[in-house]
C-alpha positions in Angstrom: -14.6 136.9 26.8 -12.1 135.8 24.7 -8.7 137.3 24.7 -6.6 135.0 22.2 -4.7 136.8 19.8 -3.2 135.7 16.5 0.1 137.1 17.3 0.4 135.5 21.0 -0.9 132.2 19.1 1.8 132.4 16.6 4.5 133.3 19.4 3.5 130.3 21.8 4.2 127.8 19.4 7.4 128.8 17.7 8.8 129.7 21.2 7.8 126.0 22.3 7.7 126.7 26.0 11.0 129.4 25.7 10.1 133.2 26.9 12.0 134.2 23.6 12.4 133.5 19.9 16.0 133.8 18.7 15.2 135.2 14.7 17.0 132.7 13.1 14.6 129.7 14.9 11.3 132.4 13.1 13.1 132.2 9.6 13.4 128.9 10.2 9.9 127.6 11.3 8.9 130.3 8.4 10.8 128.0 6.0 9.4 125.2 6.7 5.9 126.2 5.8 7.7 126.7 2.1 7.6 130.8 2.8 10.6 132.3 1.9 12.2 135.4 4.0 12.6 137.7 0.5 8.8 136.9 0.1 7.4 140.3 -1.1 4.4 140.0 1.0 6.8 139.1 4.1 8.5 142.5 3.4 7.7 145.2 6.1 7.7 142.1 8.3 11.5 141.1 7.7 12.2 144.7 8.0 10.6 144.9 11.1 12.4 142.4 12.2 15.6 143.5 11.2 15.8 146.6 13.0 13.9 145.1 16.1 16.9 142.5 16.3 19.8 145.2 16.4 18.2 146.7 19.4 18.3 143.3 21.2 21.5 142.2 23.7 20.8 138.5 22.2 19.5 139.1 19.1 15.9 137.4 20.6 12.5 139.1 20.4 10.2 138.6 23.7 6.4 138.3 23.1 5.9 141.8 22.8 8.4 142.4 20.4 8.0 139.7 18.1 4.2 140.9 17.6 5.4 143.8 16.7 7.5 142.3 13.6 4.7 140.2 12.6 1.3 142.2 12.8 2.0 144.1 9.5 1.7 140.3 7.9 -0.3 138.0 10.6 -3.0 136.9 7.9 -0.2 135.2 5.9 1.5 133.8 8.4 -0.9 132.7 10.6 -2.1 131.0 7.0 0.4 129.2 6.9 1.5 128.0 10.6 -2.4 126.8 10.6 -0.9 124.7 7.3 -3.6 126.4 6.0 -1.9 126.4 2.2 -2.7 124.5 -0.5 0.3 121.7 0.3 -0.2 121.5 4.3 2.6 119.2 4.8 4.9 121.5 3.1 8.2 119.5 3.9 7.0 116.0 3.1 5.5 116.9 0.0 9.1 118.3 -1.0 10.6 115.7 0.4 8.5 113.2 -1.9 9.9 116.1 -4.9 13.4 115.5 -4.5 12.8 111.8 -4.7 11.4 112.3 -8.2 14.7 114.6 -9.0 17.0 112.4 -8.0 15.2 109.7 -10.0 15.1 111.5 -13.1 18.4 113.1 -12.7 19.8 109.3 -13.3 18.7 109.1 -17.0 21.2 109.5 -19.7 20.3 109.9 -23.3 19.7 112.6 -25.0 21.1 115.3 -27.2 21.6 118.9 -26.5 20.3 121.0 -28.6 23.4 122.4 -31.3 21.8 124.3 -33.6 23.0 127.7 -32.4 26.3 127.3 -30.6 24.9 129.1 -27.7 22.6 126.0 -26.6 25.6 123.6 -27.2 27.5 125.3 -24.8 25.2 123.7 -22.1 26.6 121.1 -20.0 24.2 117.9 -20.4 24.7 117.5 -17.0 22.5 120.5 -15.4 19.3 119.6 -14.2 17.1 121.6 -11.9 13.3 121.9 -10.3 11.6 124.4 -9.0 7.9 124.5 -7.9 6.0 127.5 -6.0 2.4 126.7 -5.3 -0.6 129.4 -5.7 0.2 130.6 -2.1 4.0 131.0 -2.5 5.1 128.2 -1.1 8.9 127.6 -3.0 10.5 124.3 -3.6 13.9 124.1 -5.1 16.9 121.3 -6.1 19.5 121.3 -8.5 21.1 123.8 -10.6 17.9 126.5 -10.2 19.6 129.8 -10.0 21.3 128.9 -13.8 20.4 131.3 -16.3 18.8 129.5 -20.2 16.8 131.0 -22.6 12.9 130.1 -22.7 13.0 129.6 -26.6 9.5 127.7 -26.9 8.8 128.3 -23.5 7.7 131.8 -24.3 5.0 130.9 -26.6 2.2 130.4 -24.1 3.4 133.5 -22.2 3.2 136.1 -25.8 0.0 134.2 -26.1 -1.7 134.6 -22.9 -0.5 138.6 -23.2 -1.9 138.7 -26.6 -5.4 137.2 -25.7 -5.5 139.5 -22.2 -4.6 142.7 -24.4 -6.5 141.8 -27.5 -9.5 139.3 -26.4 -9.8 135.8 -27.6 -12.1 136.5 -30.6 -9.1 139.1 -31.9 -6.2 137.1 -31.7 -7.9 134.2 -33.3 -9.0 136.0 -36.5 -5.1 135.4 -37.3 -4.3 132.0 -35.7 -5.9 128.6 -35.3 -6.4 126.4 -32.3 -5.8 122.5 -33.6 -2.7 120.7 -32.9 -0.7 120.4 -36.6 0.3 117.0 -36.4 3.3 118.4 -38.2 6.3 119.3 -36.7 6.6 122.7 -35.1 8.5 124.3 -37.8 6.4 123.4 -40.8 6.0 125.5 -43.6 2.7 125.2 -43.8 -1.3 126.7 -42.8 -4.6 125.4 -41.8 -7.8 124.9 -44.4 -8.4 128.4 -43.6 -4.7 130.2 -44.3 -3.9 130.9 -40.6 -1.2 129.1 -38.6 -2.6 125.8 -36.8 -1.7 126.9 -33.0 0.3 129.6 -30.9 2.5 126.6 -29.9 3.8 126.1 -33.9 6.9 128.9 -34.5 4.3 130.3 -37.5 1.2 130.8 -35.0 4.1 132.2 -32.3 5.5 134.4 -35.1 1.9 135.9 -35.8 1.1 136.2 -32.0 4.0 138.0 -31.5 2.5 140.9 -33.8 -0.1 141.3 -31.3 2.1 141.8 -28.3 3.8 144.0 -25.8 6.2 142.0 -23.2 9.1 142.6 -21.4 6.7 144.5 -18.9 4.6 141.6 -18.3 7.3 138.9 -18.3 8.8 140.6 -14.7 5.2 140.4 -13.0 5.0 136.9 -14.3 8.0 136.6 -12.6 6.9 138.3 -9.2 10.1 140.3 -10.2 12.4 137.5 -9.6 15.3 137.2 -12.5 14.1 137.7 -16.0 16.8 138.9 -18.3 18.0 138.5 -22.4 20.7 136.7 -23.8 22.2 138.8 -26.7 23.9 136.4 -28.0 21.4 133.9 -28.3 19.2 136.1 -30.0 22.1 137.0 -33.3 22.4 133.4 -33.4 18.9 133.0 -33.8 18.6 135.1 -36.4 21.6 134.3 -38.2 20.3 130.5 -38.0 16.5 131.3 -38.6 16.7 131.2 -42.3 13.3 128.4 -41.8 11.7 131.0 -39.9 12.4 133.8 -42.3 10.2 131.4 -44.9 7.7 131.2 -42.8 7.5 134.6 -42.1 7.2 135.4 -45.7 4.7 132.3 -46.4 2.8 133.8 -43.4 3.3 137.4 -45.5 2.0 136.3 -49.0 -0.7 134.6 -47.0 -1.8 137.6 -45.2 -1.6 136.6 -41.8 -0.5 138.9 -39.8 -2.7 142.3 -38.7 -2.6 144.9 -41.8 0.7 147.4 -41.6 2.6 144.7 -39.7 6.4 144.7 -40.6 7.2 141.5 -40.9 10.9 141.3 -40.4 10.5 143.7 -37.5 8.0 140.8 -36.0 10.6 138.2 -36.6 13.5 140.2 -35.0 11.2 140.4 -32.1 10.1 136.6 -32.6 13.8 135.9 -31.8 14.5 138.4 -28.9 11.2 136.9 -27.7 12.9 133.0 -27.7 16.2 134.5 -26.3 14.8 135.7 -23.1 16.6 134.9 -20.1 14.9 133.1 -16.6 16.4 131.0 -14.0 14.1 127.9 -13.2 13.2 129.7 -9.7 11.4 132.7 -11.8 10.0 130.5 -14.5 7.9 128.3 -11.9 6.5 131.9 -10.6 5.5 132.2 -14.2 4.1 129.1 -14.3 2.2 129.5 -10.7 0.6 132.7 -12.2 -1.0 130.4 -15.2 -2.1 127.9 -12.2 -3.1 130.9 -10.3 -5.7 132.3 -13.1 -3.5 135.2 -13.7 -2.8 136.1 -10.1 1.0 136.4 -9.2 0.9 134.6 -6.0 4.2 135.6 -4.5 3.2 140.1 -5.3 -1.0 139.1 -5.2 -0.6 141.3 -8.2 -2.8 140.6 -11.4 -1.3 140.1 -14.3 -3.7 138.2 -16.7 -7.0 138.2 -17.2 -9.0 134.5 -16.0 -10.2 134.5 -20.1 -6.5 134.5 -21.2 -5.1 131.6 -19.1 -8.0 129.3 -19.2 -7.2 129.6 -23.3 -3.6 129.6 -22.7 -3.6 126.6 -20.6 -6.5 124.4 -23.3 -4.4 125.1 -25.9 -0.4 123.9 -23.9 -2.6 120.8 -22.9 -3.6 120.0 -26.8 -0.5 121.1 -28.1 2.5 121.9 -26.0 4.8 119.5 -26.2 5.3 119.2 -30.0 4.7 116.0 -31.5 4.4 114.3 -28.2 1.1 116.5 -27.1 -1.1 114.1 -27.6 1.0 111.0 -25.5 1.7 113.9 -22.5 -2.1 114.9 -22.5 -2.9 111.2 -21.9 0.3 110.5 -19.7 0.5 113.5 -17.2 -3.0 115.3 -18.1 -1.5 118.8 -17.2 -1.1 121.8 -19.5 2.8 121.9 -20.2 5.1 124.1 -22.4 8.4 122.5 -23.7 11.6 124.5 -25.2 14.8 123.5 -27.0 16.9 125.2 -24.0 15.7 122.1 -22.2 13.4 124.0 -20.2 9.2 121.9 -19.8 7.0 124.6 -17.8 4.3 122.4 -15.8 1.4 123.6 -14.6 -1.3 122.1 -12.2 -4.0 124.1 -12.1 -5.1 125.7 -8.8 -2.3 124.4 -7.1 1.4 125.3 -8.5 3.5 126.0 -11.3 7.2 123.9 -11.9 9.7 124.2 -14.3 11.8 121.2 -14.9 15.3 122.6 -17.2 17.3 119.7 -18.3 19.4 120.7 -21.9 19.3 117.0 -23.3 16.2 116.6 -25.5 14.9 113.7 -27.5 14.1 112.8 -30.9 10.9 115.0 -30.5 13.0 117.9 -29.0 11.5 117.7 -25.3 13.9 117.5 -22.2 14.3 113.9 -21.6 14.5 114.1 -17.4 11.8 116.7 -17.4 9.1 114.4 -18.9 10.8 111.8 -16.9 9.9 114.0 -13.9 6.5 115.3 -15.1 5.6 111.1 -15.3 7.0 110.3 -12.3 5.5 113.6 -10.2 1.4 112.2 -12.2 2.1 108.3 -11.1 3.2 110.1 -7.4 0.2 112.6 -7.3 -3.6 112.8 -8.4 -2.9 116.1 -10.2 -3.6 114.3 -13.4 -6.8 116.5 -15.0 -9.4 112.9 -14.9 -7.7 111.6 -11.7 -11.1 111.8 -9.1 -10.3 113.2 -6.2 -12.0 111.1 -3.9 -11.5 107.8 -5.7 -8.1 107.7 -6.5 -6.2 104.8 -6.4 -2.8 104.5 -4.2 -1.9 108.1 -5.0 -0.8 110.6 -2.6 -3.2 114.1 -2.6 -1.0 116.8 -1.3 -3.9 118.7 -1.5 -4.8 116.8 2.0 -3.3 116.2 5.6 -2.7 112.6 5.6 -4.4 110.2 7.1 -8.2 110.0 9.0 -7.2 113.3 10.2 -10.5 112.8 12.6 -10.0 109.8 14.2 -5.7 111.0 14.3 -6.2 114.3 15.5 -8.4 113.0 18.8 -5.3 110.4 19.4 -2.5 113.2 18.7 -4.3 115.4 21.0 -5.0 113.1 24.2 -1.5 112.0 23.8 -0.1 114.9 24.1 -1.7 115.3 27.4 -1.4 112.8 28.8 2.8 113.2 28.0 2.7 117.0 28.8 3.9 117.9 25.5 2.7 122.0 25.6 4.8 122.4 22.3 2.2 119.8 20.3 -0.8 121.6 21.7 0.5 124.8 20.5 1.1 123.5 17.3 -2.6 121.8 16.7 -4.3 124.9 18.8 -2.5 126.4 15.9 -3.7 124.9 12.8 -7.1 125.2 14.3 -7.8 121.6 15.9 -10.6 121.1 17.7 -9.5 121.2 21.2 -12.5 120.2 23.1 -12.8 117.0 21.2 -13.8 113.7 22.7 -12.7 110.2 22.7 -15.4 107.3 22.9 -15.3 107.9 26.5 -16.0 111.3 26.2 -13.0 112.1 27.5 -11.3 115.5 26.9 -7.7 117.0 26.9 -7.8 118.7 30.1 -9.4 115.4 31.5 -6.6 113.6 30.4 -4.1 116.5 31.4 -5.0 117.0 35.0 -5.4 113.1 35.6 -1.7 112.9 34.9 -1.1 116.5 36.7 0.2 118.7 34.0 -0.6 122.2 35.7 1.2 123.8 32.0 -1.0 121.9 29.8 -4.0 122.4 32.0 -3.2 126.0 31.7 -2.7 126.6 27.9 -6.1 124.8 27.5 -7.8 127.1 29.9 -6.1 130.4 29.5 -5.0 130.2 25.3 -7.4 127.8 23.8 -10.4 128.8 26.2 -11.5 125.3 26.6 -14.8 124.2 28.2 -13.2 123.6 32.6 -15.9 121.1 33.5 -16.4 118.6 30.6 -18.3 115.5 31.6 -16.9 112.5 30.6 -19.5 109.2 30.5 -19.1 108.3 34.2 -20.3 112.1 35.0 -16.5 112.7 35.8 -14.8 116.9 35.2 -11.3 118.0 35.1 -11.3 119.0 38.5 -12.6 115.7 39.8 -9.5 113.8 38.2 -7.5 116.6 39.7 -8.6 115.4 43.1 -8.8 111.8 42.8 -5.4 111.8 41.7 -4.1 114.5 44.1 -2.8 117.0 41.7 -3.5 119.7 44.0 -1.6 122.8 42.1 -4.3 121.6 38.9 -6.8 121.9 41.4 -5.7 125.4 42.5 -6.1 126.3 38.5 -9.1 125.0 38.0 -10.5 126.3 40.7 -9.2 130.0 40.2 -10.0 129.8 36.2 -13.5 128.5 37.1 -14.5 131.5 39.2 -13.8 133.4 35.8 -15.6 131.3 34.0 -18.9 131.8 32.3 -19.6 129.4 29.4 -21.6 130.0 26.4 -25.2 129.9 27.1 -27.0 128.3 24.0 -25.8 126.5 21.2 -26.3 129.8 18.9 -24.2 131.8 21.5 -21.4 128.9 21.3 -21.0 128.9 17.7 -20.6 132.6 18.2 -17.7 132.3 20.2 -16.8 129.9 17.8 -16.6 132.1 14.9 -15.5 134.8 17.2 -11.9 132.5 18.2 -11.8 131.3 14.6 -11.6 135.2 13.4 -9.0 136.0 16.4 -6.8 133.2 15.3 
């Protein structure tokens, strides 16, 4: 029978051999998986453990107790100590992240943006990324918890909400979907009257007479910070005498829905751009456009699939003003850029970053932040034609390094043969085969009770329920290496474990218990 359980799994190998996990070694193994301890989903779980630490004398939870913290949320986490997320190797990948940061963060050049004294008053220097993948997994460096206004940033956002309230068909009876080829503040409409794009300030102005969406803009957000700059917004107006034209172009056109009131639309055009996020909440934005709507830090839906596949064709065509077309062939991700400094990145089905740098080039993007976006495409195979399996000299996050098959066998006999209990843990963990051969058909509790390791021989036997009498080519078990070698407190284990033994009958019945462990762990 087997008795493994996924919160005695999870225990073994963050205790490493210890009889107790102190909570600050959990937060920080929980950490390193790119979880973070304010997680929503992690809440009852951090509460839990909260309270279940004060009534500790060393503020360490035994076995018992720390299942107890982590049963209202063992899916997650056993998700993601089996590196069972999307980015596996969590820590390298944002170690390879902060590489591109610093890299970027040494370009000069630029302007920031002055024509509402509320964006000059940004220092040139900030620069921040954050990332969080479609599993939660968070990634931050620089000056992330800095408040700036989304300005352009927002127009993919008031589109998707328009096109998930409204339908695609409705929203584009009013606005186009062609890049201009003009720049973004053009007075001007396509062959049929209607504003080329929602990414043009006339297509955002009519799109924002479709739209309800301070609401939506927090569970983009997961509810992390999402607020409105005041003054931003009467600057805005008092500065948006080109967007006033187009408003009444757009008027005299008859673009917007009938009864629309058009100066109460570009009021709300320009609360709309004044918007407040940090870059930590804007890449939870961003991960719930890669996430096909789903907010992946809440598992809340927020958008229909229909409105962010259209939101996300239409930032790839024409995001990045009047560099679309060179970012579409460069980086060959859907982006959104903003004259705060802010470029809001997405790569589908795997994470959403925003890059906020306030210097901007001639074309009004953030001059580290495509520096970034470049660097993260020549790094990665997220580019949209990059083939996954025939990619040349990139690095796929998206994988565990390496010939994980022909490493894991290695990693695991070696750890063995050394007695390291804490590596078995971990790769019992992140479900490794651990009955698996070398070309002498060796196994790990061959290897372990040749050498004598009575705790490895154990954990194999008792927590990973491993077959006791392997044969290796020469006809050779466990117990016979035991002997040779005179390990005689293995041959004690193997012996006792062996009377309790009764292995799986036919192959059908051992993929059974297969299935049966994988659903335990």
């Amino acid at each position: 029978v087997l008795t493994v359980r996924p919160g005695d799994l999870l225990f073994y190998t963050i205790a490493e051999g210890q009889e107790k996990i102190p909570a600050h070694k959990f937060t920080t193994a929980l950490k390193s998986t790119g979880l973070r301890t304010g997680d929503p989903r992690l809440k009852e779980c951090m509460e839990m453990l909260k309270m279940t630490v004060k009534t500790t004398s060393d503020g360490a939870l035994d076995r018992h107790l720390f299942k107890k913290c982590v049963q209202s949320n063992i899916v997650l986490l056993t998700q993601a100590f089996r590196k069972k997320f999307v980015i596996p190797d969590f820590q390298s990948f944002c170690a390879h992240m902060d590489e591109l940061y610093v890299n970027a963060k040494s370009m000069s050049g630029g302007q920031v943006a002055d024509y509402i004294p509320q964006l000059a008053r940004f220092s040139p220097d900030l620069w921040a990324v954050s990332l969080c993948t479609v599993d939660g997994q968070r990634h931050t460096v620089g000056d992330t918890k800095v408040p700036f206004c989304l300005q352009s940033c927002v127009k993919p956002l008031k589109y998707a909400i328009a096109v998930h309230d409204h339908g695609t068909e409705y929203v584009h009876r009013f606005i186009g979907k062609e890049p201009s080829g003009l720049r973004f503040n053009k007075l001007f409409l396509n062959e049929e009257d209607k504003p080329h794009n929602p990414m043009v300030n006339a297509g955002a102005i009519v799109c924002t007479s479709l739209i309800k969406v301070m609401n939506f803009m927090n569970k983009l957000a997961g509810n992390e910070y999402v607020g409105f700059s005041n003054a931003t917004f009467q600057s805005e107006r008092e500065s948006g005498d080109r967007n006033f034209a187009i408003g009444y172009y757009l008027k005299e056109k008859k673009c917007f829905p009938e009864g629309t009131d058009m100066t109460a639309i570009l009021d709300f055009y320009f609360q709309l751009c004044s918007i407040e996020v940090t870059c930590e909440s804007a890449s939870v934005m961003a991960a719930t456009l890669a996430n096909g709507g789903f907010c992946p830090i809440t598992g809340e839906r927020v958008l229909s699939p229909e409105s962010v596949r259209d939101t996300l064709s239409l930032m790839h065509s024409c995001g990045m003003y009047d560099f679309s077309g060179q970012f579409a062939f460069h980086v060959g991700l859907p982006a959104k850029s903003g004259v705060a400094g802010g470029i809001l990145l997405v790569v589908p089905n795997v994470m959403g970053i925003m890059c906020w740098s306030p210097p901007l080039d001639k074309l009004g993007n953030s001059v580290r932040g495509i520096q970034f976006c470049t660097d993260l495409v020549s790094l990665c195979n997220f580019h949209n034609y990059d083939n996954l399996r025939h990619f040349a000299k990139k690095l796929d996050p998206r994988r565990e390094g390496g010939d994980q098959r022909v490493k894991s066998v290695i990693n695991l006999l070696f750890a063995a043969y050394t007695g390291d209990v804490s590596a078995l843990r971990r790769f019992a963990l992140s479900s490794m085969d651990m009955e698996q051969r070398d070309y002498d058909s060796r196994t790990a509790l061959h290897v372990a009770a040749a050498e004598g390791h009575g705790e490895v021989v154990r954990f194999l036997l008792e927590a990973c329920k491993v077959n006791p009498v392997p044969k290796d080519r020469w006809g050779n078990t466990p117990m016979d290496e035991a002997v040779h070698f005179g390990h005689h407190d293995v041959v004690t284990i193997l012996r006792d474990y062996h009377t309790q033994y009764s292995p799986p009958e036919t192959p059908e019945d051992k993929q059974s218990a297969e299935k049966n462990l994988d659903g335990l762990l």
